[in-house]
C-alpha atoms as one frame of an Amber mdcrd trajectory, in Angstrom:
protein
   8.125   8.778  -0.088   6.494   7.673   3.242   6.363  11.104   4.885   4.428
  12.538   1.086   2.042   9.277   1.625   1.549  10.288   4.905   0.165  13.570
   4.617  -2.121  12.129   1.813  -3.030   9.740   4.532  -3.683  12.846   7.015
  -5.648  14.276   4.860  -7.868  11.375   3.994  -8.219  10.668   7.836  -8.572
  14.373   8.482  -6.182  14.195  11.365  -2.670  13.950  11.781  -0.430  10.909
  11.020   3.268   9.973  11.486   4.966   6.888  10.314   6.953   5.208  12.925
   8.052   2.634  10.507   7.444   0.066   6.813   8.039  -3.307   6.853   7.849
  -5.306   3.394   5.272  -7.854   3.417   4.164 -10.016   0.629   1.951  -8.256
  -2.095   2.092 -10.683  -5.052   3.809 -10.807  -8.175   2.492  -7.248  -9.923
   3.103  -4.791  -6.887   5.521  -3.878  -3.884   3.793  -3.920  -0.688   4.197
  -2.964   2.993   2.951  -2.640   6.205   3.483   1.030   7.443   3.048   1.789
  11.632   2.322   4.926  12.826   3.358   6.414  15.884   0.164   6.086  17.350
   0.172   1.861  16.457  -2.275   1.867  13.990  -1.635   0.538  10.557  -1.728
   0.614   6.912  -1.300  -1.550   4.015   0.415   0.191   1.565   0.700  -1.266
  -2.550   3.095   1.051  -4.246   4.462   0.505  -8.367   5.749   2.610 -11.188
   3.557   5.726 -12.066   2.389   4.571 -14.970   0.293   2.240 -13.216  -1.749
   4.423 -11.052  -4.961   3.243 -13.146  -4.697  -0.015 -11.934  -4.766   1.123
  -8.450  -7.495   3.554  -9.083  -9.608   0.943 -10.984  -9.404  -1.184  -7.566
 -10.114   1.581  -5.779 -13.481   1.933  -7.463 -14.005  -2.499  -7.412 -13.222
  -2.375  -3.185 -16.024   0.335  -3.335 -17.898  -1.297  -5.215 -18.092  -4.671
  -3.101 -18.219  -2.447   0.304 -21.514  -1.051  -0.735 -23.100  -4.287  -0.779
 -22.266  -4.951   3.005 -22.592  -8.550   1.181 -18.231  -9.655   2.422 -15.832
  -7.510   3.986 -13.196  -5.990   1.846 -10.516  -3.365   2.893 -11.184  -0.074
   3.317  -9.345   2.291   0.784  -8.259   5.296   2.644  -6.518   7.067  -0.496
  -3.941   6.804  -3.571  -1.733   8.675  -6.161   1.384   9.634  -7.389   4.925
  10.452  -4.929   8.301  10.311  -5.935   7.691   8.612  -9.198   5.755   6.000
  -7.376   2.199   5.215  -7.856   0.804   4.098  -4.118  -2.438   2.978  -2.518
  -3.054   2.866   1.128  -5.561   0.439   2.216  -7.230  -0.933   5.678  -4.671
  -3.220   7.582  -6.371  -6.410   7.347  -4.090  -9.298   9.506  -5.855 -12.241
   7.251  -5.390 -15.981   8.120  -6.106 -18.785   5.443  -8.189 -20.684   7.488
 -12.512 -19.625   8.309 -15.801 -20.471   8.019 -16.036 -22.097   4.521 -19.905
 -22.088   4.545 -20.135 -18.647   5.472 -17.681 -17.912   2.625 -20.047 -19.387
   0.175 -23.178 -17.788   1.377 -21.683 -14.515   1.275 -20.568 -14.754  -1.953
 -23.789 -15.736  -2.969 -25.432 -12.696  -1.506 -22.829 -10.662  -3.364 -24.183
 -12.009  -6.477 -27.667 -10.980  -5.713 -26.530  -7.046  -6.412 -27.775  -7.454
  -9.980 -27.860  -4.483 -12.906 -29.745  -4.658 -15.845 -26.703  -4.866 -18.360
 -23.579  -6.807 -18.354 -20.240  -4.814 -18.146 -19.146  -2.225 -15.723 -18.947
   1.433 -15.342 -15.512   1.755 -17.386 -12.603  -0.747 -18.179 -10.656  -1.688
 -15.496  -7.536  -5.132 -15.166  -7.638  -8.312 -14.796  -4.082  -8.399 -13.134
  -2.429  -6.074 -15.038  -3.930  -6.795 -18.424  -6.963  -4.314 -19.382 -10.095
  -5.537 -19.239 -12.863  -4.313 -21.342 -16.124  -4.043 -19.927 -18.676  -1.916
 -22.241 -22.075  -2.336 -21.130 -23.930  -4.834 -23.097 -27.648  -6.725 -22.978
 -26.219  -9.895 -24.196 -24.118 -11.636 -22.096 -23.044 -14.057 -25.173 -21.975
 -11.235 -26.990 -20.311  -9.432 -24.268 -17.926 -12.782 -22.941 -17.376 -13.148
 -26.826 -16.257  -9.760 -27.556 -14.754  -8.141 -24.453 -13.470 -11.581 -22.528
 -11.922 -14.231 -24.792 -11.980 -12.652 -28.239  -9.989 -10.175 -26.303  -7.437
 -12.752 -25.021  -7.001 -14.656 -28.058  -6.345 -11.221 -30.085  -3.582 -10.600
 -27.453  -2.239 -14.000 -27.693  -2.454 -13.853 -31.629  -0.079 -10.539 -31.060
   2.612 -12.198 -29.182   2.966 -15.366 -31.998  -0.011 -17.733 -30.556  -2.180
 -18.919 -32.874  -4.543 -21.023 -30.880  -6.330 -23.915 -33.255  -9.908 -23.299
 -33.584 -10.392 -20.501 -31.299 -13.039 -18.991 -34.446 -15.256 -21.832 -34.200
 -15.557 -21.949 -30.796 -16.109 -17.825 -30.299 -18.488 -18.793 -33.544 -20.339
 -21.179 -31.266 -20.852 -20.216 -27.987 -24.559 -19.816 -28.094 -24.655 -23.737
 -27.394 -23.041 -23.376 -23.910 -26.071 -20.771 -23.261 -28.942 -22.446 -24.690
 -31.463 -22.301 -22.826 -29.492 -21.067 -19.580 -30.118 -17.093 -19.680 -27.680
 -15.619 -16.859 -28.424 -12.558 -14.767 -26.064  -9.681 -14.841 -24.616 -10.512
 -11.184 -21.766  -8.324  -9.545 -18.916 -10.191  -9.347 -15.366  -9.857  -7.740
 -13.966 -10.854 -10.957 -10.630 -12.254 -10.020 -11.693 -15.117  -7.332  -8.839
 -16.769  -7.288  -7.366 -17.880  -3.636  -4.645 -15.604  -3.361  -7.542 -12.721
  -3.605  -9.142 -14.557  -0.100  -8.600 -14.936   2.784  -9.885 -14.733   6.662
  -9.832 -12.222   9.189  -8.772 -12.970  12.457 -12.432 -13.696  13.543 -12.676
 -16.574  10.582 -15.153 -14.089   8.742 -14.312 -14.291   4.784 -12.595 -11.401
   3.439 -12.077 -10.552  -0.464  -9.623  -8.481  -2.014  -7.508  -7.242  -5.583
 -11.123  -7.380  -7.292 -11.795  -7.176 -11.576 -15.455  -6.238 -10.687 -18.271
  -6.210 -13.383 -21.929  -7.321 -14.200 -21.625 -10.794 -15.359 -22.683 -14.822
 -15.284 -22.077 -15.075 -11.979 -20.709 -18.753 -12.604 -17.420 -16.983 -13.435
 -16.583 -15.969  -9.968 -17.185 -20.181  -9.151 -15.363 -21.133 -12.088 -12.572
 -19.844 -11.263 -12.320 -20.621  -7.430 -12.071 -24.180  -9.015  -9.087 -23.367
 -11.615  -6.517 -23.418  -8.617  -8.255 -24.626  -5.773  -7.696 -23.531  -2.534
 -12.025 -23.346  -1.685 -13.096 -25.803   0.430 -16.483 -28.363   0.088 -18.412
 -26.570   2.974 -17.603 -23.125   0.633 -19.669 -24.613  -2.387 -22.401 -26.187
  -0.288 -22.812 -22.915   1.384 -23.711 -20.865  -1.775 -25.843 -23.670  -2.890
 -27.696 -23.665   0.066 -28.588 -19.935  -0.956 -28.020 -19.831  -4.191 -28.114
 -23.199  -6.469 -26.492 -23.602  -9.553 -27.797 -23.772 -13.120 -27.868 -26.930
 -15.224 -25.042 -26.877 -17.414 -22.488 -25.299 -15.142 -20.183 -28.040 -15.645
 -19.718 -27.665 -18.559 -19.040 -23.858 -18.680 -16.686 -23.451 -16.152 -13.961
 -24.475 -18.283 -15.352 -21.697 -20.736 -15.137 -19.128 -18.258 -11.968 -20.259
 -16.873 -10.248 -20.298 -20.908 -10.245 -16.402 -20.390  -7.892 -16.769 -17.436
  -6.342 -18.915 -18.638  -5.407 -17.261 -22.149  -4.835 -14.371 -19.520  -2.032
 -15.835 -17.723  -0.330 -16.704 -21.026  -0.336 -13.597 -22.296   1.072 -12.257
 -18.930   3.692 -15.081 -18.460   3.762 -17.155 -20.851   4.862 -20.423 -20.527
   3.344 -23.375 -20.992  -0.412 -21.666 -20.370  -0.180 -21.951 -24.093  -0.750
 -25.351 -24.110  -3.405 -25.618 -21.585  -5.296 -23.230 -22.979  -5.218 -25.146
 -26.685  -6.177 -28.146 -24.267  -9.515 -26.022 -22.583 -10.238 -24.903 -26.470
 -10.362 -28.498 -27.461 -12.426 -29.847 -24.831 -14.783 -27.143 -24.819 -15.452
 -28.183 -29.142 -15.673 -31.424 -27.651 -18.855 -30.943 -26.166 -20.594 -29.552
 -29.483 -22.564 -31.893 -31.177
């Protein structure tokens, strides 16, 4: 398999490459990963999974490109991807990340990121959120777009595996109230900002990877750096510094972070369940 993904490399690179060696390294919980050396030193980071899930890989193909246009964070380079020996693969830039960097400059960039606007919510075509598919049909309402094509979506997929969440209708019913009057711009956003999709470089410069990109609220991204942690003070003050925050962010973060939530239910199960009946509740809650 590594000599086929080498010539694909070759010819992506347009010169000739041998691999001295792979060595596993961690690539989360959906794909195997590695680091493959060449003879010449450099190297690669390779993701590699069943074929059937060569979309995925071409659908963060097209996000990386996406966020490397900007020049706004660095991401890795994709150098190419397909289909050996039953194996879907994608060979990126080598990246040796550290978890430690320049907060601030973390936030700020992100915040510039979010600047790369679009006059419609959505993206280009569908694409995952982990390995679920995410819909993203352009739309001029954002309301109508997070109702439809991000937690409508979830909850139908929960409903499908035995969930019935309490409530979930009059909440999707109501959702205006969480956008009245805050109008959001169609921002592009990574779409999975979790912190095990950041990281450092070995110069502390932020680096952002495994993107869900789209046009949306771009208090989605920020919502969900908070779901887990891992994003330090100086990393909010930063993008507040160029970007500050809406009134009534507070209060929809736990919105936006319900769809990952729901998400990671209907991936693993668990008791994600719960929480999410928890986030449903609260959000009601705050309805008059």
């Amino acid at each position: 398999m590594w000599e086929t993904i080498a010539g694909y490399l070759a010819e992506a690179l347009e010169r000739p490459v041998a691999i001295d060696r792979s060595e596993p390294v961690s690539g989360g919980c959906i794909h195997q990963a590695a680091r493959l050396i060449t003879h010449s030193g450099e190297t690669f980071f390779v993701k590699t999974n069943e074929a059937a899930q060569l979309p995925i890989f071409e659908a963060e193909v097209d996000g990386l490109n996406a966020l490397r246009e900007t020049a706004a964070i660095r991401v890795p380079q994709p150098f190419c991807h397909g289909v050996t020996a039953k194996k879907a693969f994608l060979v990126l830039e080598y990246i040796e990340m550290v978890s430690q960097g320049c907060e601030a400059e973390r936030g700020r960039r992100l915040a510039r990121l979010h600047r790369h606007s679009h006059s419609h919510f959505g993206w280009r075509t569908d694409n995952f959120i982990g390995s679920t598919p995410q819909k993203n049909a352009w739309s001029s309402a954002w309301v109508s777009f997070f109702r439809e094509q991000r937690l409508g979506f979830q909850v139908e997929r929960a409903t499908t595996k035995g969930i019935r969440l309490r409530n979930t209708g009059a909440l999707l019913d109501q959702l205006d109230y969480f956008f009245t009057p805050y109008e959001p711009v169609p921002s592009l956003l990574h779409g999975d900002l979790w912190e095990g999709n950041a990281a450092f470089d070995g110069a502390g410069d932020p680096v952002l990877f495994d993107p869900a990109v789209y046009y949306g609220d771009r208090e989605a991204d920020l919502a969900l750096t908070e779901l887990f942690g891992g994003f330090g003070r100086a990393f909010y003050e930063g993008y507040t510094n160029v970007w500050p925050l809406d009134a009534g962010y507070e209060g929809r973060k736990t919105l936006y972070n319900l769809y990952h939530v729901l998400n990671h239910f209907n991936l693993f199960g668990g008791g994600y369940a719960r929480q999410s009946q928890s986030m449903v509740d609260a959000l009601l809650a705050q309805i008059p």
